[in-house]
C-alpha positions as CSV (number, residue, x, y, z in Angstrom):
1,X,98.6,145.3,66.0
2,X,101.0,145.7,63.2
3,X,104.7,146.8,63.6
4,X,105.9,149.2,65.6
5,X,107.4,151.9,63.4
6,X,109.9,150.7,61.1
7,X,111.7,148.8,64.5
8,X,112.9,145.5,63.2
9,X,110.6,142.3,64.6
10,X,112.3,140.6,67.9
11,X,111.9,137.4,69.5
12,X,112.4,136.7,72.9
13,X,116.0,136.5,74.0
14,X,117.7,136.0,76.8
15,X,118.9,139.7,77.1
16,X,115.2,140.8,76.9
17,X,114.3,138.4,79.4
18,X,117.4,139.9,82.1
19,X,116.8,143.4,81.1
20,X,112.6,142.6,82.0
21,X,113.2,141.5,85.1
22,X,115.8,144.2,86.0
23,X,113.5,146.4,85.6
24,X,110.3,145.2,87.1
25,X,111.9,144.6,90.0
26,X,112.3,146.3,93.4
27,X,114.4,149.4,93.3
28,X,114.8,150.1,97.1
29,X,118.2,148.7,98.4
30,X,117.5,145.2,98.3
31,X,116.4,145.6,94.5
32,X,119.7,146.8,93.6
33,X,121.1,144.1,95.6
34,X,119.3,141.5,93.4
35,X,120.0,142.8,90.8
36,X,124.0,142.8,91.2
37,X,123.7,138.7,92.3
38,X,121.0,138.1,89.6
39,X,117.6,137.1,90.1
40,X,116.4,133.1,89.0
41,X,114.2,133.2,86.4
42,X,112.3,130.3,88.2
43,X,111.6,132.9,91.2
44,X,110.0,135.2,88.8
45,X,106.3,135.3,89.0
46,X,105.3,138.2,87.0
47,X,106.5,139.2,83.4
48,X,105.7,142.5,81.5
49,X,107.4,142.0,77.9
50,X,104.6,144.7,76.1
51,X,105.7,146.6,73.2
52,X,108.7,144.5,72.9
53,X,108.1,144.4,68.4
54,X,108.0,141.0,69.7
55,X,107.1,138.1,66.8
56,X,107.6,135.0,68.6
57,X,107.4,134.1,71.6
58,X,110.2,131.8,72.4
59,X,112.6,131.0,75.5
60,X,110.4,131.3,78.4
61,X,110.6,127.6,79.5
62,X,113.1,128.9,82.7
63,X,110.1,130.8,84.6
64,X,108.1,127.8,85.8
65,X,106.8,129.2,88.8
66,X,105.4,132.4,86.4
67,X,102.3,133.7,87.6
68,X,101.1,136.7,85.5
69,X,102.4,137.0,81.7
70,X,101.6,140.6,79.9
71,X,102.7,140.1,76.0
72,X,100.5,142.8,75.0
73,X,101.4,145.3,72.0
74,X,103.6,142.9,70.2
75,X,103.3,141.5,66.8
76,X,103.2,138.1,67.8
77,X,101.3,136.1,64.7
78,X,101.3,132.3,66.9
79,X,100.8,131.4,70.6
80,X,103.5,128.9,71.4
81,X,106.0,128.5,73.8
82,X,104.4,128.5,76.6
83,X,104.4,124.9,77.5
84,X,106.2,124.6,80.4
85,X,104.1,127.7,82.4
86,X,101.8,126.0,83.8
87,X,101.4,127.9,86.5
88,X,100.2,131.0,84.8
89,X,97.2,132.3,86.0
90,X,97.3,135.5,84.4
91,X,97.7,136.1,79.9
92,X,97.3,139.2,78.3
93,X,98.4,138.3,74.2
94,X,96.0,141.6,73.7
95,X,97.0,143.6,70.4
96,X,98.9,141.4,68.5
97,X,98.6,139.3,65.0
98,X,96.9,136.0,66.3
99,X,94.8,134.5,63.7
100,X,94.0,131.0,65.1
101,X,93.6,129.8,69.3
102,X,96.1,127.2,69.8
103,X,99.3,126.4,72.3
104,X,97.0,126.8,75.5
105,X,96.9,122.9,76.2
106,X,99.4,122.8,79.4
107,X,97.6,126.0,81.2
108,X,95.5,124.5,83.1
109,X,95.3,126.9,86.2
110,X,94.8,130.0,83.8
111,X,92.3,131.9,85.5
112,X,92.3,135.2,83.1
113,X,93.0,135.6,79.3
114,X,92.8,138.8,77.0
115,X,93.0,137.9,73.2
116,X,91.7,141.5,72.4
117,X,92.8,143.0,69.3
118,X,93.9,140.2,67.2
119,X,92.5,138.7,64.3
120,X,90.9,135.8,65.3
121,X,87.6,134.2,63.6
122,X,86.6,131.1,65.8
123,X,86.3,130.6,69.3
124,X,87.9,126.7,70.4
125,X,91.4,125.0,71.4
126,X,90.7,126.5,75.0
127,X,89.2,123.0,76.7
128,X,92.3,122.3,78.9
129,X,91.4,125.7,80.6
130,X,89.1,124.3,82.9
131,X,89.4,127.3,85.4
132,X,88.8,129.9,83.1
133,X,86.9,133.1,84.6
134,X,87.7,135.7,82.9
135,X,88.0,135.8,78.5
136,X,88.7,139.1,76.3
137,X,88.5,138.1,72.7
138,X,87.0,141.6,71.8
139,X,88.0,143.3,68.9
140,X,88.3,140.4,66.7
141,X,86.8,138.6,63.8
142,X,84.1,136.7,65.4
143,X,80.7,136.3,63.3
144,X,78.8,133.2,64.4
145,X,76.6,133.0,67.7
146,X,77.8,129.1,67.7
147,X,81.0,130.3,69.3
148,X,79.4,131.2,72.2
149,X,77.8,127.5,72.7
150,X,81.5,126.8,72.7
151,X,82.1,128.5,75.7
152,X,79.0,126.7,77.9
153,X,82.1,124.1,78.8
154,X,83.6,126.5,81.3
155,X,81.4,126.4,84.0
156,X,83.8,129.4,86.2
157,X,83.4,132.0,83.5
158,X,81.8,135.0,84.7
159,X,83.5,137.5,82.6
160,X,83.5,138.0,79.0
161,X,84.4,140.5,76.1
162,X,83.6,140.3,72.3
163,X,82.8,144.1,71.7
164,X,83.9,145.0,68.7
165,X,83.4,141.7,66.9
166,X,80.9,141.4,63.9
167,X,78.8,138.8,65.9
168,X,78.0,142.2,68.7
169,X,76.7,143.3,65.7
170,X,73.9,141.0,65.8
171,X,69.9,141.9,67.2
172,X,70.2,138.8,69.2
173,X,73.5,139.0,70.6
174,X,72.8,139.8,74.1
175,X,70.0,137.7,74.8
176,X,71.8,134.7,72.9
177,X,74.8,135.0,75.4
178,X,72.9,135.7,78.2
179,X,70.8,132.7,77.6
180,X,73.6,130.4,76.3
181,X,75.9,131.3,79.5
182,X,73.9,132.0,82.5
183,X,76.8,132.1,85.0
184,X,78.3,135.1,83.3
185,X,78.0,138.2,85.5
186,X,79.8,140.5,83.0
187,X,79.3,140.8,79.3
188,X,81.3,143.6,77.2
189,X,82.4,144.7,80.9
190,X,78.6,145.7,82.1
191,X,77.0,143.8,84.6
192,X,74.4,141.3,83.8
193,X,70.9,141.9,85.6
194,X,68.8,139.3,86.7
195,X,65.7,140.9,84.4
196,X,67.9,140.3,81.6
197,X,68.4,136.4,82.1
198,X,65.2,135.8,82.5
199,X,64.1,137.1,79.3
200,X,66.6,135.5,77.4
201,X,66.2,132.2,79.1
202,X,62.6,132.5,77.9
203,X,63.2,133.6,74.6
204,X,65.4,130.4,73.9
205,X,64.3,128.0,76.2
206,X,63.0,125.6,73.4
207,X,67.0,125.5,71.9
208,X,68.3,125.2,75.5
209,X,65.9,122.7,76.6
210,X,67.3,120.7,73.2
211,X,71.1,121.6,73.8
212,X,70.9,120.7,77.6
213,X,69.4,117.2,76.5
214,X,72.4,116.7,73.9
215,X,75.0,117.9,76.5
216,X,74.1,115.0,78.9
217,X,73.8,112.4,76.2
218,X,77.3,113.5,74.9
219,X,78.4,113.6,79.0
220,X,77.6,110.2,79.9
221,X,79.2,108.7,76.1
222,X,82.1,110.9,77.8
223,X,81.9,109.7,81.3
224,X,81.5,105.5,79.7
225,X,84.6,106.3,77.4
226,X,86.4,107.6,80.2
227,X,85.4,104.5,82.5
228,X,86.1,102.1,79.5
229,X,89.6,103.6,79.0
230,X,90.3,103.2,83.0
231,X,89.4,99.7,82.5
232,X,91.2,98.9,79.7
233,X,94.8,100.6,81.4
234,X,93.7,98.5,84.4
235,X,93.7,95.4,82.6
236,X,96.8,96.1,81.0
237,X,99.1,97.3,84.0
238,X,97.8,93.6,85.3
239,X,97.8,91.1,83.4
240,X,101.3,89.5,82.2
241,X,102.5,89.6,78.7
242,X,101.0,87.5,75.8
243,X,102.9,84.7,74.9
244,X,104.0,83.3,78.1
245,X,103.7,80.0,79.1
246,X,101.3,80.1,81.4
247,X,99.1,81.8,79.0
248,X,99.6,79.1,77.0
249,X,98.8,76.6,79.4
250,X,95.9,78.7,80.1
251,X,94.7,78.4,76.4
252,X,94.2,82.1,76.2
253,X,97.4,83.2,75.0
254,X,97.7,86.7,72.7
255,X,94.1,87.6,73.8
256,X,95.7,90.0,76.3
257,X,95.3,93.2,74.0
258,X,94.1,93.9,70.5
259,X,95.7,90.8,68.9
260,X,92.6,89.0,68.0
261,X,91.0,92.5,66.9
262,X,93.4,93.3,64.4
263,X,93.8,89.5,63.5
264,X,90.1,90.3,62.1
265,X,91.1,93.1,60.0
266,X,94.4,91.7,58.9
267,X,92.4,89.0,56.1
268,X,89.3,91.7,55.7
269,X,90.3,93.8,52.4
270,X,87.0,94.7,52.0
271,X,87.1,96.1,55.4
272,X,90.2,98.0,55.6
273,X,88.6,100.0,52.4
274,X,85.5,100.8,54.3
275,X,87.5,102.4,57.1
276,X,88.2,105.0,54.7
277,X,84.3,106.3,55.3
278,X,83.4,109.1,56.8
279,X,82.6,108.5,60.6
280,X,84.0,105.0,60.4
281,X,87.5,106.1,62.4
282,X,85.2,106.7,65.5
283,X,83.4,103.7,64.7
284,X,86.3,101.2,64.7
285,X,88.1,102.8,67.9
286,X,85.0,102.4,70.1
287,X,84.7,98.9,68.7
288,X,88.1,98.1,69.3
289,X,88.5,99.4,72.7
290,X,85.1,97.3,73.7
291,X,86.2,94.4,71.9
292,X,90.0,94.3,73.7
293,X,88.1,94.7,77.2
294,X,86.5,91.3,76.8
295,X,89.3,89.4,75.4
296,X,90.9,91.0,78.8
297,X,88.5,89.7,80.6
298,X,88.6,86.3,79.3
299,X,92.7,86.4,79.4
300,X,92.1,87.3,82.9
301,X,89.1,84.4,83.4
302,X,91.3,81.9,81.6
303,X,94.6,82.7,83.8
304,X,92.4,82.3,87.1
305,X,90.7,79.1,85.8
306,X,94.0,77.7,85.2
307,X,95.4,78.8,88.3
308,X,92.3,76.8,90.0
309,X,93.2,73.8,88.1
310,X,96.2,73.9,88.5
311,X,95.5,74.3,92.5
312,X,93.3,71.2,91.8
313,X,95.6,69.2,90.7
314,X,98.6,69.8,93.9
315,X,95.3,69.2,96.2
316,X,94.6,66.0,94.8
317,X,98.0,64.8,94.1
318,X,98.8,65.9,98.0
319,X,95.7,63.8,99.1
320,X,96.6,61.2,97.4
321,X,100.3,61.2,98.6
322,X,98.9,62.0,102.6
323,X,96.2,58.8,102.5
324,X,99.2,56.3,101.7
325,X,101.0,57.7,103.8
326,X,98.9,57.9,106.8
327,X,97.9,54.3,105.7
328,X,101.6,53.2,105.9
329,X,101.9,54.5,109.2
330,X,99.3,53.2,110.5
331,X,100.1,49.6,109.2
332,X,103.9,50.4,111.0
333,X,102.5,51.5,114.5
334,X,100.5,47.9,114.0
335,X,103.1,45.9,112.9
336,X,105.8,47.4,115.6
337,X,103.3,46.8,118.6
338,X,102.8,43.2,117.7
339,X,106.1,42.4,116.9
340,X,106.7,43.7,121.1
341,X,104.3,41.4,122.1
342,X,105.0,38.8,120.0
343,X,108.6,38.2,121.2
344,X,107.4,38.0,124.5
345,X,104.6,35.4,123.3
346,X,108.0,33.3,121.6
347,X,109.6,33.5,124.6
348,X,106.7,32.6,126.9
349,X,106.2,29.6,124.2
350,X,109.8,28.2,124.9
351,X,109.4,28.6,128.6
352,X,106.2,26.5,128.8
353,X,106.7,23.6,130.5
354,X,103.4,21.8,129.8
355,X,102.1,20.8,126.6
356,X,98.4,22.7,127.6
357,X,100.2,25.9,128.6
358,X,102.4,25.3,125.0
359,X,99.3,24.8,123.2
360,X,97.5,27.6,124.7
361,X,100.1,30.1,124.2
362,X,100.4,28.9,120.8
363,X,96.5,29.5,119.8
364,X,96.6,32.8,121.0
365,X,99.9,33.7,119.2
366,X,98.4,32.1,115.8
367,X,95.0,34.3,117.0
368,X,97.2,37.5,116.9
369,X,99.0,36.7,113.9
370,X,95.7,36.7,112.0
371,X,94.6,39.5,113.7
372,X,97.5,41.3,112.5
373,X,97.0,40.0,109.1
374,X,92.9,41.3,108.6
375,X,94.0,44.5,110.5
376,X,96.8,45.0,107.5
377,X,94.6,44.0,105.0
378,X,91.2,46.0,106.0
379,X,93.9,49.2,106.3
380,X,94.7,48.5,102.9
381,X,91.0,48.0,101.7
382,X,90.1,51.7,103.2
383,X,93.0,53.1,101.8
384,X,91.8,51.5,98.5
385,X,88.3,53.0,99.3
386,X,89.8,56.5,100.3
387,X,91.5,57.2,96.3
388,X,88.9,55.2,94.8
389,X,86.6,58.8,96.4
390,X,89.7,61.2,96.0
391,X,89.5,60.0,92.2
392,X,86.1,60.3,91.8
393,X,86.0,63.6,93.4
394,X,88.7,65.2,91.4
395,X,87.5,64.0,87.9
396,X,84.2,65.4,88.8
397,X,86.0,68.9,90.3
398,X,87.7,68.5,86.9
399,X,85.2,68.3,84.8
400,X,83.0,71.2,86.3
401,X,86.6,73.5,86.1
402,X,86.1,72.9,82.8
403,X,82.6,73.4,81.8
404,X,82.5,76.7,83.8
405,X,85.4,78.0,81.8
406,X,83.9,76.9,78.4
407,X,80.7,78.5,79.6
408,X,83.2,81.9,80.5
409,X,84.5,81.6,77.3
410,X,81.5,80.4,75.3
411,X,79.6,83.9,77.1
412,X,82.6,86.1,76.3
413,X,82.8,85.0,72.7
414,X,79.3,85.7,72.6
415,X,79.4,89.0,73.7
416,X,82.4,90.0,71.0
417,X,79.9,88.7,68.1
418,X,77.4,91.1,69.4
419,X,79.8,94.1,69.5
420,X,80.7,92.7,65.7
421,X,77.1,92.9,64.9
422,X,76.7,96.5,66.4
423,X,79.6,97.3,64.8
424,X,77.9,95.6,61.6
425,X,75.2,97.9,61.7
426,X,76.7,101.1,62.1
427,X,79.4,100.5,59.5
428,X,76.1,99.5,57.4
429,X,74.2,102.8,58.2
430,X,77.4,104.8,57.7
431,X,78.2,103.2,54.1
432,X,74.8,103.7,53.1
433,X,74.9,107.4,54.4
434,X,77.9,108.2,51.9
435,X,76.1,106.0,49.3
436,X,73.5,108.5,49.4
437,X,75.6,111.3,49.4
438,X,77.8,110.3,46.8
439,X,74.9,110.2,44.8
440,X,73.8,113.5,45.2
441,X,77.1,115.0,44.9
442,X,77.2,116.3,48.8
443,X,80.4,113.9,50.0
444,X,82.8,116.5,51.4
445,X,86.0,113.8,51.4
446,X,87.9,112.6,48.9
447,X,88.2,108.6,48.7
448,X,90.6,106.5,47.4
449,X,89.9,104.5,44.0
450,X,89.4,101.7,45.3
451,X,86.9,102.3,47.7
452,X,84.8,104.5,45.7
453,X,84.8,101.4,43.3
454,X,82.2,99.9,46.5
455,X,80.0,102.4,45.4
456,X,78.7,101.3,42.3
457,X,75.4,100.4,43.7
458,X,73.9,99.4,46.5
459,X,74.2,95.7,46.3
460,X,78.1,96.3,45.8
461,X,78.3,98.2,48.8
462,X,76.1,96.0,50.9
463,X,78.1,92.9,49.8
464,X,81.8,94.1,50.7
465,X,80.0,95.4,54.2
466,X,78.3,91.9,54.6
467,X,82.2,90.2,53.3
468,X,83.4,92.1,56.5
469,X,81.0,91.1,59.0
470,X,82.0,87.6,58.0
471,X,85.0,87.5,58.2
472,X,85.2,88.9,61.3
473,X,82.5,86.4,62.5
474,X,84.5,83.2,60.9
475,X,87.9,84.8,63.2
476,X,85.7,84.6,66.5
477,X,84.1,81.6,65.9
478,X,87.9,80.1,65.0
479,X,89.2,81.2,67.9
480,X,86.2,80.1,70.8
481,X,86.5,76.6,68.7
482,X,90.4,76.3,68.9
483,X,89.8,77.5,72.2
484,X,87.0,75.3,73.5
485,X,89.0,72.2,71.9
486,X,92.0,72.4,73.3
487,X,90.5,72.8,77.1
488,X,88.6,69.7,76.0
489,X,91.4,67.8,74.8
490,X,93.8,68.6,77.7
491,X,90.8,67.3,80.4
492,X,90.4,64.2,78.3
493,X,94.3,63.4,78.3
494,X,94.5,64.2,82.2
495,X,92.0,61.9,83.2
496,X,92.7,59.1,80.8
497,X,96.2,59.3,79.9
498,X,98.5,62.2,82.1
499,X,99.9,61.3,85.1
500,X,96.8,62.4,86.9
501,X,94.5,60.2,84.5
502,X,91.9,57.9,86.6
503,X,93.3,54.8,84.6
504,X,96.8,55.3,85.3
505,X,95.9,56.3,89.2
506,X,94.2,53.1,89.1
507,X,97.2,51.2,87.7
508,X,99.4,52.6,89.9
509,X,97.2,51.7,92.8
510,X,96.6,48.4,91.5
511,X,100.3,47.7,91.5
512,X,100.7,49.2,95.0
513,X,97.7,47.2,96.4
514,X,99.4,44.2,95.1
515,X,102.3,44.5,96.4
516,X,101.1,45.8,99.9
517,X,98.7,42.6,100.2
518,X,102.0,40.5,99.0
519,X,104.0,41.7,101.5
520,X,101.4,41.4,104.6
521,X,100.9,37.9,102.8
522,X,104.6,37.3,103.4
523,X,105.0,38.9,106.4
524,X,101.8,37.0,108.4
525,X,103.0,33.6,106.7
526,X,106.8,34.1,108.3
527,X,105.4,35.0,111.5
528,X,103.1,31.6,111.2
529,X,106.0,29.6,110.1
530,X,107.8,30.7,112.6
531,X,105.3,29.4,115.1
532,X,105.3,26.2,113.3
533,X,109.0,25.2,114.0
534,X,108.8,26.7,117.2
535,X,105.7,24.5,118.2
536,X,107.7,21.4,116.9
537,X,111.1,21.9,118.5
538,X,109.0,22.2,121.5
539,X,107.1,19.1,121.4
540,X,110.2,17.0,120.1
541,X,111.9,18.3,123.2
């Protein structure tokens, strides 16, 4: 629609707005009531601003709960503005200037949308209207049949205008929409029969059956993407930060995210040019998002695995402390119960008033000193037993923490040089598809200097592909080697040199042993002595 008379172009003020709904709303008593207190623009749920002259649409971002908008007859020339309605179910932009679909993306619940009467030439931008039933884009400047394919995406359309378009002008045009939309129910605002759909199901069937197959091959790439993407945001609300320490204890630190990606691509020049090809953008994001997802997962591998070492390590250290300890109880309940009955046994020694009885009592007192003494020393043999398997068994729990996590990390790594060597191939097929069109003079984009200088020949272009694939190869490999060693090294410095290490647990228990056997040494040789200067001042008395 062009201007209205010689009536200067508006846009959408708040005066306009008041005035509106003034006078859309109730007139009985309670209208003019409203109307004196003033009505909320956020209560409003149906606007009529038609033939208005107006040219933008502007300030409407107060009526969010807005039902039903009529901006018909206008000379609006953009669709904007309506971000915040996204409640609307109801659009009529009908006989204005619009040249081009766009600023739809927040209505979601839109249910109904004329576009009649405007100038438009191509049918898209509508895919966040995924409740669409009703579309008027008659009247336009529509002339391709591939618009319609557009519109197989809304499955609730059963209404749909483009009379008037030089695409209706078409022999086909019925029977293309009819078989290209099969829900529809109105077309040009006539009914649909049955009869119809048949015969243009028939007529097409071959393209259908061919579209239909491409529709659920493009589906399930949308539906893994989609699952990908989930996992990735999973991954990233729960795993810690890069960088921490316990990352770094882990050995997996900065492969939380796309660190080691880009790490690849910050020493490729050859491949930072070859992103420039056509195709290769979607190329590299797929690749990248695959390839963060496994250093996720072996962030995530390498933060449990330490966590089980790490658990290893208290358990042991805990047996260790419980066994002597148990041990030295042991040896004090022993130690305390003959020391009860060997007070008695002195004193029954110094009341004996025969040398038999003396002698006797004496035997049996020496008998339970050396009882006491193996009974000290056998304690201290099991207790020597006991670590000597707590030792064994945690250098062997150790060692097989260990070798599953290199194997993790080994099959992880393995899986990022595949997606490198998928990612190889493309990039391959891709350079060699511009090759060949540069040659023939059908490359659409323009590219930089120095990447059309890969394009010399083949051999060239081959090369600086093949320069990028190893590169990126020689980065993996780095890291699962830097990787691999340093789990390595830290399990040979626990168990031969840390404070866990089997040699210094043995030298520590050597020590202890050797003390421990001193001390029962000392303390069965006092009671003994004791015996022996009781036994003479008995029989020098």
């Amino acid at each position: 629609m062009s201007r209205l008379g010689d009536v200067e172009p508006r846009v959408i003020d708040d005066h306009m707005l008041k005035q509106a709904v003034g006078e859309q709303g109730p007139q009985e008593e309670a209208g003019q009531l409203a109307k004196q207190e003033g009505v909320l623009f956020k209560d409003v749920l149906s606007l009529q601003l038609d033939f208005q002259n107006i040219l933008r649409i502007d300030n409407l971002w107060p009526f969010e709960n807005l039902r039903k908008l009529q901006l018909d007859n206008n000379v609006i020339e953009k669709i904007e503005g309506l971000e915040r309605l996204t409640r609307l179910v109801w659009l009529d932009l009908s006989f204005n200037n619009i040249e081009a679909i766009e600023g739809l993306d927040s209505l979601e619940n839109l249910e109904d949308l004329s576009l009649f009467n405007n100038r438009i030439s191509k049918v898209d931008s509508l895919d966040a209207l995924v409740r669409l039933q009703v579309l008027s884009l008659g009247n336009n400047r529509i002339a391709n049949l591939t618009n319609v394919i557009y519109l197989r995406r809304f499955k609730d359309l059963r209404t749909l205008s483009l009379a008037g378009n030089p695409v209706a002008e078409q022999d086909d045009y019925k029977m293309f929409v009819c078989a290209y939309l099969p829900d529809l129910v109105y077309l040009d605002f006539r009914r649909i029969d049955d009869h119809t759909k048949e015969l243009a199901e028939a007529k097409h069937q071959y393209s259908l059956d061919e579209l239909k197959h491409r529709e659920n091959l493009l589906q399930a790439q949308q539906e893994d993407e989609q699952a990908r993407r989930e996992e990735l945001e999973e991954h990233k609300v729960r795993l810690p930060r890069p960088g921490g320490q316990f990352a770094k204890a882990a050995f997996v630190e900065n492969l939380n995210g796309p660190f080691l990606f880009e790490s690849m691509y910050a020493e490729d020049v050859e491949g930072s040019k070859l992103a420039c090809l056509p195709g290769v953008g979607e190329l590299l994001e797929t690749y990248r998002d695959k390839f963060v997802i496994i250093c996720l997962n072996l962030f995530e591998c390498g933060l449990k695995q330490q966590e089980k070492r790490k658990a290893e390590l208290d358990t042991f250290s805990q047996c260790v402390q419980e066994a002597i300890q148990e041990n030295q109880e042991q040896g004090r309940q022993r130690i305390t119960k003959f020391e009860e009955t060997h007070l008695l046994s002195l004193s029954a020694i110094r009341d004996a008033s025969e040398l038999t009885t003396l002698e006797t009592r004496l035997v049996a007192c020496r008998e339970r000193v050396a009882e006491l003494f193996n009974s000290l020393m056998m304690l201290e043999m099991q207790l020597a037993e006991q670590l000597e398997e707590t030792i064994s068994l945690f250098e062997r729990n150790i060692a097989d923490l260990v070798g599953l996590f290199v194997e993790n990390v080994q099959s992880l790594m393995a899986q990022c040089r595949d997606l490198e060597n998928h990612h190889h191939e493309k990039l391959l097929e891709a350079a060699i598809n511009t090759l060949e069109k540069t040659v023939k003079g059908e490359l659409d984009e323009d590219l930089p200097d120095d990447v059309r200088a890969l394009f010399v020949d083949k051999d060239t272009l081959v090369n600086a592909v093949g320069a990028s694939h190893d590169v990126h190869l020689l980065k993996i490999d780095s890291r699962e080697d830097e990787l691999v060693t340093k789990v390595h090294a830290w399990c040979t410095h626990l168990l031969d040199q840390g404070p866990a290490a089997s040699p210094q647990i043995h030298r520590d228990e050597i020590a202890r042993n050797r003390k421990r056997v001193k001390e029962i040494s000392q303390y069965a040789d006092h009671a003994q002595r004791e015996l022996d200067a009781l036994e003479c001042a008995e029989l020098l008395d």
